[in-house]
TIDO-347660 format. One record per residue: z, y, x of N, C-alpha, C in turn; residue in one letter. Coordinates in steps of 0.1 Angstrom, whole numbers, plus 2048, in hexadecimal, padded with zeros to 3 digits. Layout:
<sites>
ZYXZYXZYXA
...
</sites>
This chain:
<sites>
7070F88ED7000EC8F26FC0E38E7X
6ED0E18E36E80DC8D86EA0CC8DCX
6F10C68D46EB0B48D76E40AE8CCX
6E10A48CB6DB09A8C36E508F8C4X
6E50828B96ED07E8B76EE0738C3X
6E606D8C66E40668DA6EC06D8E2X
6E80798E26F10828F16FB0868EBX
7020888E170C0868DD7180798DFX
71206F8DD71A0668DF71805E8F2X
70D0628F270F06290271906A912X
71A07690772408291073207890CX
7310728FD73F06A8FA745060907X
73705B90473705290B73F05391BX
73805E92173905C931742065932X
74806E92C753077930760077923X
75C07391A76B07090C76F080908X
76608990D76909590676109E902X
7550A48FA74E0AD8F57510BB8EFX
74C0C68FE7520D48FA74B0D98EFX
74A0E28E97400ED8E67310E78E2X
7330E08DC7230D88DA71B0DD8C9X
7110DC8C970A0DE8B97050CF8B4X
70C0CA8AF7010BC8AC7010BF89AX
6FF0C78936FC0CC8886F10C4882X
6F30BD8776E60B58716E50A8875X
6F00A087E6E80968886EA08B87EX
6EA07E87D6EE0768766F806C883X
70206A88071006488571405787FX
71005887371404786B71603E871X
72103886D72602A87A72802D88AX
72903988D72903A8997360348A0X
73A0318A874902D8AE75003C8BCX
7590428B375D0518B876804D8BDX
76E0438BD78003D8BD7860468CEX
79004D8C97960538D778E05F8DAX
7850618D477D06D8DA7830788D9X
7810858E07860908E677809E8DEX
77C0A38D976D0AA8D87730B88D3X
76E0C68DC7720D08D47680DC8CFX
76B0E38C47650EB8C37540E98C0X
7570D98BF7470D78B87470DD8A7X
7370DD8A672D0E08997270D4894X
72F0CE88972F0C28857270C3875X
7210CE87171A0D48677120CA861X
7140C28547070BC84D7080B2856X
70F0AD85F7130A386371509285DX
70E08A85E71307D858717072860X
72607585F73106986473505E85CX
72D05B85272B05184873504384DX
74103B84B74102D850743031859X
74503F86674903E87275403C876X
75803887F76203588676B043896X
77404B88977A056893786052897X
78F04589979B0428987A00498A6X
7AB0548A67B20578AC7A80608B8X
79E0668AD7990738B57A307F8B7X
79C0888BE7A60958BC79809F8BAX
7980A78AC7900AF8AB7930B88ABX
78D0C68B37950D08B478D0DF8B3X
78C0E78AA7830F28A77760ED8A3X
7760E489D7680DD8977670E5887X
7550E48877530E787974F0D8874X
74F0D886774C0CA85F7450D1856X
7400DD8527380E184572C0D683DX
72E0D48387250CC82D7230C1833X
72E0BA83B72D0AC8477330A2838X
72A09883B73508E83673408283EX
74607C83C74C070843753069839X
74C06782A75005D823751050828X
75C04A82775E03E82976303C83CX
76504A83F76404B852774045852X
77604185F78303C86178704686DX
79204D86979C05886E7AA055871X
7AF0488707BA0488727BE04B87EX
7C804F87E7CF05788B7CC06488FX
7C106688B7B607688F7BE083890X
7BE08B8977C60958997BB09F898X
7BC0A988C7B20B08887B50C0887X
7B40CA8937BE0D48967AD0E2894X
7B40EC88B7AE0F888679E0F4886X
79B0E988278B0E787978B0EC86EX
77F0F086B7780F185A7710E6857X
7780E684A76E0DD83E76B0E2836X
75C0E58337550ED82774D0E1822X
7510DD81374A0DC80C7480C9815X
7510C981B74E0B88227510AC818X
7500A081B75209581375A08D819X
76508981976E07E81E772074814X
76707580B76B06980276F05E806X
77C0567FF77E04B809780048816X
78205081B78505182B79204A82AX
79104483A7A103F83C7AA04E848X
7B204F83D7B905B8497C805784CX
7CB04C84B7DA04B84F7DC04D85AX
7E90538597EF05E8667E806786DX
7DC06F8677D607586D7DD08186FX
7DB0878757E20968747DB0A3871X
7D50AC86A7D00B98657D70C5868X
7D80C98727DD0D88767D70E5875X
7DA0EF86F7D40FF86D7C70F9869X
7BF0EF8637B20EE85E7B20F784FX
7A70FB84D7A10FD83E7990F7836X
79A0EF82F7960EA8257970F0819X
7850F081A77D0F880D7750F0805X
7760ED7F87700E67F176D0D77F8X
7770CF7FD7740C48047780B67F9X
76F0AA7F97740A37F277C0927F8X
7870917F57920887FC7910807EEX
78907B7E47880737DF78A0677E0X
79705D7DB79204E7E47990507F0X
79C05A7F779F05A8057B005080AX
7B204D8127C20428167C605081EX
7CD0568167DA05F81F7E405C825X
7EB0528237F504B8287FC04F838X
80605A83180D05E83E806063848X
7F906B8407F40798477FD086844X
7FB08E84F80409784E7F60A484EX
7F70AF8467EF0BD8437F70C8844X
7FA0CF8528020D78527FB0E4857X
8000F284F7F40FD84E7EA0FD84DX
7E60F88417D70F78447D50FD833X
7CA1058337C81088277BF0FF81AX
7C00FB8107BB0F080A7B60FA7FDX
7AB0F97F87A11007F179A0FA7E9X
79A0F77DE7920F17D578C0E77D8X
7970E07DD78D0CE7E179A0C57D8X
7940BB7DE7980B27D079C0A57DAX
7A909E7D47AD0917DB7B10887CFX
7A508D7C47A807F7BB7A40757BEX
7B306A7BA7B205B7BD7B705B7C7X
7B50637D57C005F7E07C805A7DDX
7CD0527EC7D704B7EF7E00557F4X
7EA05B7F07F40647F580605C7F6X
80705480080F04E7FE81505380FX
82605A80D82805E81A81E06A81FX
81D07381481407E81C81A08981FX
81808D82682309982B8140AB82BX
8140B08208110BC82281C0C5822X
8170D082F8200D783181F0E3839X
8220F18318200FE8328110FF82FX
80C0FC8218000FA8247FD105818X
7F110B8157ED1168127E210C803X
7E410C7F57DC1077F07D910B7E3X
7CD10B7DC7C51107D47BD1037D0X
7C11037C07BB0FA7B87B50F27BCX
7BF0E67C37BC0D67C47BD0D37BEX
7B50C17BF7B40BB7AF7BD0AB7B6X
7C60AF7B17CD0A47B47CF0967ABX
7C309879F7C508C7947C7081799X
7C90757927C90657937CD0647A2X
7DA06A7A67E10687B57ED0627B2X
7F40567B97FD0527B880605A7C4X
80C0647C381206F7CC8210677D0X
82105A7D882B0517D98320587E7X
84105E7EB8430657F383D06C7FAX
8370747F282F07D7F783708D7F7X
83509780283B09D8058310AA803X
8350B47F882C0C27F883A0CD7FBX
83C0CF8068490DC8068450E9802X
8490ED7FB8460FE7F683C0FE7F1X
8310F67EE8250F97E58230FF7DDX
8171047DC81410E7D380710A7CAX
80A0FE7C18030F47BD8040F97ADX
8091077A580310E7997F410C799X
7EB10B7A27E010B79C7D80FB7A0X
7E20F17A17DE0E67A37DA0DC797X
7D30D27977D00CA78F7D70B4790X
7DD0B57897E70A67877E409F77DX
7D90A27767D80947687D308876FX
7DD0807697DC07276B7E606D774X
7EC0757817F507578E80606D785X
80606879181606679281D06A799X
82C06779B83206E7A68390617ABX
83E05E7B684F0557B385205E7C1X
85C05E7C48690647CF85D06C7D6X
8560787CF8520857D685808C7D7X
8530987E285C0A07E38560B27E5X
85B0B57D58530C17D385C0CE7D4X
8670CD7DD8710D67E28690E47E2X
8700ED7D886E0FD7DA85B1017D7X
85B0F47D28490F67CC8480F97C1X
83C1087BD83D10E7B08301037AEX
83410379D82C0FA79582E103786X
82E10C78682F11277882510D76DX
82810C76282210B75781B0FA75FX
81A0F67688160E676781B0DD75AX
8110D37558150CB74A8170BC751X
81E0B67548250A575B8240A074AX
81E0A674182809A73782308D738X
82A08473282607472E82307073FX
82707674B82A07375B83606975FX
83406076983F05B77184006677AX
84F06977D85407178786406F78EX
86406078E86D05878E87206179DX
87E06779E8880647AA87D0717B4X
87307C7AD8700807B587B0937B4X
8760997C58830A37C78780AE7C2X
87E0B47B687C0C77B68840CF7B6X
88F0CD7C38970D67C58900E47C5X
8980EF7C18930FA7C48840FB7BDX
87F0F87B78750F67B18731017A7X
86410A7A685E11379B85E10778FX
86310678585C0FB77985810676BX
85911177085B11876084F113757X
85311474C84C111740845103743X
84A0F674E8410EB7508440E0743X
83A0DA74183D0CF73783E0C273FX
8490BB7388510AD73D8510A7732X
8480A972584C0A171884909871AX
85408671A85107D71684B076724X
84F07E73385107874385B070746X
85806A74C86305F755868067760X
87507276087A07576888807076BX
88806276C89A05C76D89A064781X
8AA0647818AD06778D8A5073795X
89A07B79289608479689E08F797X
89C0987A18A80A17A68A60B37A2X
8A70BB7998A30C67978AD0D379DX
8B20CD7A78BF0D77A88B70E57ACX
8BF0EF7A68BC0FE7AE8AD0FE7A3X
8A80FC79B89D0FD79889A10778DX
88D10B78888C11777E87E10F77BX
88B10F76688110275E88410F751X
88311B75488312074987811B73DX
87D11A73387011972886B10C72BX
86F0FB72F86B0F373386C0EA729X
8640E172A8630D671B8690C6726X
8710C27208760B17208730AC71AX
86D0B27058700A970286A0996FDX
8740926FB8710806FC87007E70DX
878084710873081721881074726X
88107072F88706673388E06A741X
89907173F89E07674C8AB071751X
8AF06374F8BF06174B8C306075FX
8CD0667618D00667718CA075779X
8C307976F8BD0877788C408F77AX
8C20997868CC09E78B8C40AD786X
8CF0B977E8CB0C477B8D50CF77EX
8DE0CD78A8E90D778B8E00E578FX
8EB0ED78C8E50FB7918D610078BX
8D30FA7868C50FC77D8C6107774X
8B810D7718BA1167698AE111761X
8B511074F8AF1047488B010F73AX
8B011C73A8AF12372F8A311E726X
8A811F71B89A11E710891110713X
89410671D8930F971C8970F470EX
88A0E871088B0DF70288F0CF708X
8980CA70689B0BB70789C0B46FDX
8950BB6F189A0AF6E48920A26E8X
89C09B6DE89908D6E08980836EDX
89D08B6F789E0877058A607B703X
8A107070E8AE0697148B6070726X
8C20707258C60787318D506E733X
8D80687328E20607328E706273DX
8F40657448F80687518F007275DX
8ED0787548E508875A8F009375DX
8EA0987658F30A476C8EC0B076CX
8F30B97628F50CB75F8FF0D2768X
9050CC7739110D377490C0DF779X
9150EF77490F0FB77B8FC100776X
8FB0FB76D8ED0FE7628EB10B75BX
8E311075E8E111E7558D6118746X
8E011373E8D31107348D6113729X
8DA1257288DD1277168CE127711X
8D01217058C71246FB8BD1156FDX
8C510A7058BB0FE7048BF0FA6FBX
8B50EF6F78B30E56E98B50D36EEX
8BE0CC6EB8C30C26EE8C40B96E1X
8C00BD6D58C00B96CA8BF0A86CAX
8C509F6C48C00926C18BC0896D3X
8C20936DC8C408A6EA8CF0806EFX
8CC0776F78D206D6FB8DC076704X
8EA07A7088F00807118FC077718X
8FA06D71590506471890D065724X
91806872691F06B73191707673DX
90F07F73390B08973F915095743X
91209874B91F0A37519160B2754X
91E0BC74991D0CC7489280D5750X
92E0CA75B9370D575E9340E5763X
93A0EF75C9390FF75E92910275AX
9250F875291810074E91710A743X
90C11274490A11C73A901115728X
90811172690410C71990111470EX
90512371090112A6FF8FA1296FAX
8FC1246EE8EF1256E18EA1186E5X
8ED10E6ED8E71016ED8E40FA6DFX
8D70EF6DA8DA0E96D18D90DA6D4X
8E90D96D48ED0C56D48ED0BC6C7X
8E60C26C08E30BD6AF8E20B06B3X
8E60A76AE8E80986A98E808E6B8X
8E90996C58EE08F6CE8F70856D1X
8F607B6D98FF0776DC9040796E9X
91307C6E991A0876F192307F6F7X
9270716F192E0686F793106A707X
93E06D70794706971493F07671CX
93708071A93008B72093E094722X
93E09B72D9460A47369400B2730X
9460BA72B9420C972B94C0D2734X
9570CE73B9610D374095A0E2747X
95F0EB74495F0FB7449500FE744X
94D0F573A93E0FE73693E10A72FX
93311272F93211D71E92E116712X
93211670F92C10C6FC9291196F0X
92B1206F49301326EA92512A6DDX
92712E6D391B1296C89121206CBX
9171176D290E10B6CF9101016C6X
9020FA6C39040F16B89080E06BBX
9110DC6B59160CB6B99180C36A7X
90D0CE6A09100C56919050B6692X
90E0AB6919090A068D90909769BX
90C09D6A790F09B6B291D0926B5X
91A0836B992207C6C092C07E6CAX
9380836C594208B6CF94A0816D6X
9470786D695406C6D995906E6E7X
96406D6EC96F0756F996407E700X
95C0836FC95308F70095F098708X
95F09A71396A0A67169660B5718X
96D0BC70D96F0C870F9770D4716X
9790CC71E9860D07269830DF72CX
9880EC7269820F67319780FE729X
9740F871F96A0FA71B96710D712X
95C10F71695E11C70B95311C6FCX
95C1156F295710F6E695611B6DBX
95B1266DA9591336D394C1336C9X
94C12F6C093F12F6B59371286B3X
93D1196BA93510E6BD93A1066B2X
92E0FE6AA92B0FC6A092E0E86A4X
93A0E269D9390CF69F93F0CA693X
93B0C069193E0B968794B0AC68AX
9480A869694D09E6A295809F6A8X
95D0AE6A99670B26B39740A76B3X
97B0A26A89870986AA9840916B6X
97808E6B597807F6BE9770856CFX
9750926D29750966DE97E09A6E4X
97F0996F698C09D6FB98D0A96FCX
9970B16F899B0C16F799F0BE709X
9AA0D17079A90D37169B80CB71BX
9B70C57239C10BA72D9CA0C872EX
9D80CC7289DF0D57309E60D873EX
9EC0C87419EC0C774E9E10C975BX
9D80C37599C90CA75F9C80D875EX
9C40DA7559C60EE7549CD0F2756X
9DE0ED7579E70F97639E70F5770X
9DF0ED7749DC0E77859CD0ED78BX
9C90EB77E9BA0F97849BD10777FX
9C610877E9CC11A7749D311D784X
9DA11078C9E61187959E41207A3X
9E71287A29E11317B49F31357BAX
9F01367C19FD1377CBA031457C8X
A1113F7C7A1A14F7CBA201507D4X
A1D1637D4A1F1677E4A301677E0X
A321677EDA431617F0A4116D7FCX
A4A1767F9A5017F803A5F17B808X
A5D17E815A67176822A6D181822X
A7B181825A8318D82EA8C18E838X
</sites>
């Protein structure tokens, strides 16, 4: 059913719902859409300029080369549409919802995301630089080189992402949450990333040189080959991590947590470690050159040939520890192993036969 943009807004008008319609080409600008119902329209080359969609429900619609710069969407429930090549520059989309849509080369420049939710939807070489991504919740979503520069990603929510081929210069993070999302080889350096989650996180080979990661959470994560260094991580959480061939020189980490760490062969050289805790990590061949180690916990780490020359041992506890070839200058001033402790974690029950 072909319309023009009159009988368009007329059918709106007298019935609040539009089946199957072609209005391809019409001009829409400023129109007032608010509450409308419309499915399976051909919204093609479309200009929704300044219009008003608050709390449509769009449903099997095309948008191809439509643009709704500056359109107001908030609330909009936007269920298996295409966007090719559309413009939502500056759009307001808070709380809109995007379901099974595809977005292809679409541009979200400028746009207010705020506590929009994008779940399955595939995202394709479009770009949300400058968005407002504050409270965004993408999820299960399918994505290919977005340009996510100059974004303040302020609890913002990507689960599982597969954001290796995404783009972040300029972005910040604070309390995101990039759970079990591969980011390989990504560079964050000189980034705030204050307090955000990469549990389970791909990071191999990522650069963090000289980031604001206090309190950020890396548990479970694979940072093989990862750079820290001059990074600012003091309070981060790195248990269970696997941190081989990581670089932290010159780090501050001050009350950081390795406990259960796979990180032989990292470089910690000339870092801040102040009361951080290694308990049962894999330390071999670590280099702690000229740390400060103060009041730091190694209790039943591997230490096998690691280096601690020039390194600040003061009640450093080595309780447990397996120090075999490990190279310090410091050691007086550190706590050896607690005997009584180690026959209370040495003790297992004996069997007692009755007769």
């Amino acid at each position: 059913m072909r319309l023009n943009a009159d009988q368009f807004m007329e059918k709106l008008l007298a019935d609040g719902v539009v089946d199957d319609a072609d209005v391809s080409g019409e001009d829409l600008r400023g129109a007032d859409l608010r509450g409308a119902v419309v499915n399976r329209a051909d919204f093609s080359s479309c200009r929704f300029d300044e219009a008003d969609l608050r709390d449509t429900v769009l449903n099997g619609c095309r948008f191809d080369r439509a643009s709704l710069r500056g359109a107001g969407l908030s609330g909009a429930i936007v269920i298996n549409c295409v966007l090719f090549h559309a413009d939502l520059g500056n759009a307001q989309l808070q709380k809109a919802m995007f379901s099974e849509c595809k977005i292809e080369q679409v541009s979200c420049a400028g746009a207010d995301l705020t506590d929009t939710m994008l779940h399955g939807c595939e995202i394709l070489n479009s770009s949300f630089r400058s968005a407002k991504l504050q409270c965004t919740m993408f999820a299960n979503c399918k994505w290919f080189a977005p340009d996510l520069s100059d974004c303040e990603l302020d609890r913002t929510v990507l689960l599982g992402a597969d954001l290796r081929s995404a783009r972040f210069d300029g972005s910040s993070f604070k309390s995101a949450q990039l759970m079990g999302a591969k980011l390989t080889g990504l560079s964050f350096a000189s980034r705030s990333l204050q307090l955000t989650q990469f549990i389970n996180a791909d990071l191999t080979g990522c650069d963090f040189s000289e980031a604001d990661v206090r309190q950020a959470n890396f548990q479970g994560a694979v940072m093989t080959g990862a750079k820290f260094r001059q990074s600012t991580a003091d309070t981060a959480i790195f248990l269970e991590c696997t941190l081989t061939d990581a670089d932290f020189t010159q780090s501050s980490l001050r009350n950081s947590i390795f406990v259960e760490a796979k990180m032989a062969g990292a470089r910690f050289n000339a870092a801040d470690l102040y009361q951080a805790i290694f308990h049962h990590a894999d330390g071999a061949r670590c280099g702690f050159a000229g740390c400060d180690l103060t009041y730091a916990d190694f209790s039943h780490a591997c230490l096998a040939e690691a280096d601690f020359v020039d390194a600040s041992m003061f009640r450093a506890k080595l309780h447990g520890a397996d120090t075999r070839g490990a190279r310090f200058t410091d050691r007086e001033r550190a706590l050896e192993n607690d005997p009584d402790l180690l026959e209370a974690e040495n003790w297992r029950p004996v069997d007692i036969e009755f007769r």
